[in-house]
Phi, psi and omega in degrees: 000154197226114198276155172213118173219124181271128158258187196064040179230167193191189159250110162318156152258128154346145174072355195257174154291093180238147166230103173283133196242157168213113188269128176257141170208186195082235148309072187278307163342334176243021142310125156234341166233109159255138205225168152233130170256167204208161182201140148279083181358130154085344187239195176274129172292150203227151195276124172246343148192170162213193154186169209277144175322313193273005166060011144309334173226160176211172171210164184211149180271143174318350193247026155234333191278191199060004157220002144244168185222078190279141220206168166225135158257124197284304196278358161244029138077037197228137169246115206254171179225132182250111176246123162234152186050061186293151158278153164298282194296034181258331190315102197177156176289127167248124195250177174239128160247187163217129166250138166243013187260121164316103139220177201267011165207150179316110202257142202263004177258130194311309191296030194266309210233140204257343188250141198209126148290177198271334185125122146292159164225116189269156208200112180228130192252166171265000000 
């Protein structure tokens, strides 16, 4: 089993700054992609980045990139989402996952993923 637990989130101004974290334990040996998803009042969850555990590949959903950034610290087992130049529609619970399943592309589906934090809630108001 794989523990996920996220900080940092908050409430922000458009155009501000967040950085979130999600520190992981218990079998992190077996993680192979850890990402972030997002959920909004009313909506679906939704993808917003990922990278392969070995920090060799990343992905991003189209409304974020070039202003967030997901990144790892190998020696606290830590994954951050760097978010800048935030939006009102940034506005969402943000969870952390984890897979532990090989696959040959970064997978952008919730149901993917076997491991789920309880959530943080970033707030960017306008």
């Amino acid at each position: 089993q794989v523990q996920l637990v996220e900080s940092g989130g908050g409430l922000v101004q458009a155009g501000g700054s967040l950085r979130l974290s999600c520190a992981a334990s218990g079998r992190t040996s077996s993680i192979y992609t850890i990402g972030w998803f997002r959920q909004a009042p009313g909506k679906e969850r939704e993808f917003v980045a990922a990278m392969r555990w070995s920090g060799r590949n990343t992905d991003y959903a189209n409304s974020v990139k070039g202003r967030f950034t997901i990144s790892r610290d190998n020696a606290k087992i830590t994954v951050y989402l760097q978010m800048n130049s935030l939006k009102p529609e940034d506005t969402a619970v943000y969870y952390c996952a984890a897979d532990s399943t090989v696959l040959s592309v970064i997978s952008t589906m919730s149901s993917d993923y076997d491991y789920w934090g309880q959530g943080t809630q970033v707030t960017v108001s306008s």
